[in-house]
C-alpha positions as CSV (number, residue, x, y, z in Angstrom):
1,X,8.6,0.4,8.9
2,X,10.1,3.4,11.1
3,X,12.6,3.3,13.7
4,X,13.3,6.0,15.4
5,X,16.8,7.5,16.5
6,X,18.7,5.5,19.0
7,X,15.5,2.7,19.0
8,X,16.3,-0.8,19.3
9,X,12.8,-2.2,17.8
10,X,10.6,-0.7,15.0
11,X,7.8,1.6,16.6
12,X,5.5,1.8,13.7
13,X,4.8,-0.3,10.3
14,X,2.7,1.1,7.9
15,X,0.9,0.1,4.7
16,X,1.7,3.6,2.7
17,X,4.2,6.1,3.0
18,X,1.6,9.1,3.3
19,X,0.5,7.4,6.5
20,X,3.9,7.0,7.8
21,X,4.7,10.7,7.0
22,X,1.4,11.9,8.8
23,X,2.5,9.8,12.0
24,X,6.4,11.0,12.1
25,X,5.3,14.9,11.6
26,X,2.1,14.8,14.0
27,X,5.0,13.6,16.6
28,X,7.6,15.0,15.3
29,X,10.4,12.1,15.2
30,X,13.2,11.6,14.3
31,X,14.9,8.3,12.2
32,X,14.4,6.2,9.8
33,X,11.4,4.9,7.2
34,X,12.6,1.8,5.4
35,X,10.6,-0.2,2.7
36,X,10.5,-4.0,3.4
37,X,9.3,-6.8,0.8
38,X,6.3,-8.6,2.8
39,X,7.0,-12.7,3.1
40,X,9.6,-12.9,2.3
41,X,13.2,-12.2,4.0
42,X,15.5,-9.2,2.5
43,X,18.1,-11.9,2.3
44,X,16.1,-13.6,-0.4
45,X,15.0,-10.8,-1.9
46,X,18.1,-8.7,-2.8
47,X,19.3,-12.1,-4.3
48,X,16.8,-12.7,-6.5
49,X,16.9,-8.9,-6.8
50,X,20.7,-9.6,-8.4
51,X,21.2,-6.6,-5.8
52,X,23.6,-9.2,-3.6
53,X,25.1,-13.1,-4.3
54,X,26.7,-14.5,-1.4
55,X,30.0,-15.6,-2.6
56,X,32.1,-16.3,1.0
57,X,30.1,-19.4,3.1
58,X,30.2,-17.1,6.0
59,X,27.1,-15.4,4.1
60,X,25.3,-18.1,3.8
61,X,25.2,-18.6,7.5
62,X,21.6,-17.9,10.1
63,X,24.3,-15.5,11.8
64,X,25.1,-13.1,8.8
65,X,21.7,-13.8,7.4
66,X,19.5,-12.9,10.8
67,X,21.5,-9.4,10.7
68,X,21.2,-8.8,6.5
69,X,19.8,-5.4,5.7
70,X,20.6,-3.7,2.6
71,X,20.8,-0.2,0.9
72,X,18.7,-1.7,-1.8
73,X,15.4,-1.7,0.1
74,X,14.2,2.3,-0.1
75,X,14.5,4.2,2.9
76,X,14.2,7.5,4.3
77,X,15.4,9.5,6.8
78,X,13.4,12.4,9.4
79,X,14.4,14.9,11.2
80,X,12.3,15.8,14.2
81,X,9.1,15.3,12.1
82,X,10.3,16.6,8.4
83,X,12.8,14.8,5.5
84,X,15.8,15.3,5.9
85,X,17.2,13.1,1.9
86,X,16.0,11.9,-0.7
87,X,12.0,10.7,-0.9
88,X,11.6,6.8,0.0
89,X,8.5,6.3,-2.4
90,X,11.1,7.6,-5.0
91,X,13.4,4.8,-3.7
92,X,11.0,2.1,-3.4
93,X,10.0,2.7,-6.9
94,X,13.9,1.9,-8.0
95,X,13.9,-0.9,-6.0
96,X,10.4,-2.4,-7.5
């Protein structure tokens, strides 16, 4: 999923990082690719991931959980249209 600098919403999701790539450099954008586990939230996923155990109540609440990203799921950031870190299919395989 990209979102681009100072977006409030996603503004393309993708089913391979090649595509994404082609996309960001034909328009040359700037922000940020993220990998996302499909059907399930990232809540539940870094948990079962062992990447995050809510240990306060307030993280078991719909507030903390509605606005729960993590650093585990890969992601990548562009600089009008080229990297600008480390690779996200690199990322996504440490997070597999």
């Amino acid at each position: 999923m990209f979102n681009g600098s100072g977006g409030q919403f996603p503004s393309g999701v993708f089913s391979t990082v090649e595509q994404a790539e082609r996309w960001i450099a034909t328009h040359r954008l700037s922000g940020m690719l993220t990998w996302y586990p499909l059907d399930v939230g990232v809540y539940e996923w870094t948990i079962e991931k062992k990447c995050f155990i809510p240990r306060k109540d307030y993280q078991k609440t719909p507030d903390f959980i509605q606005t729960f990203s993590s650093a585990h799921t890969g992601h990548y950031h562009y600089e009008n249209g080229g990297p600008a870190g480390a690779g996200l299919a690199d990322q996504q395989q440490a997070a597999d």
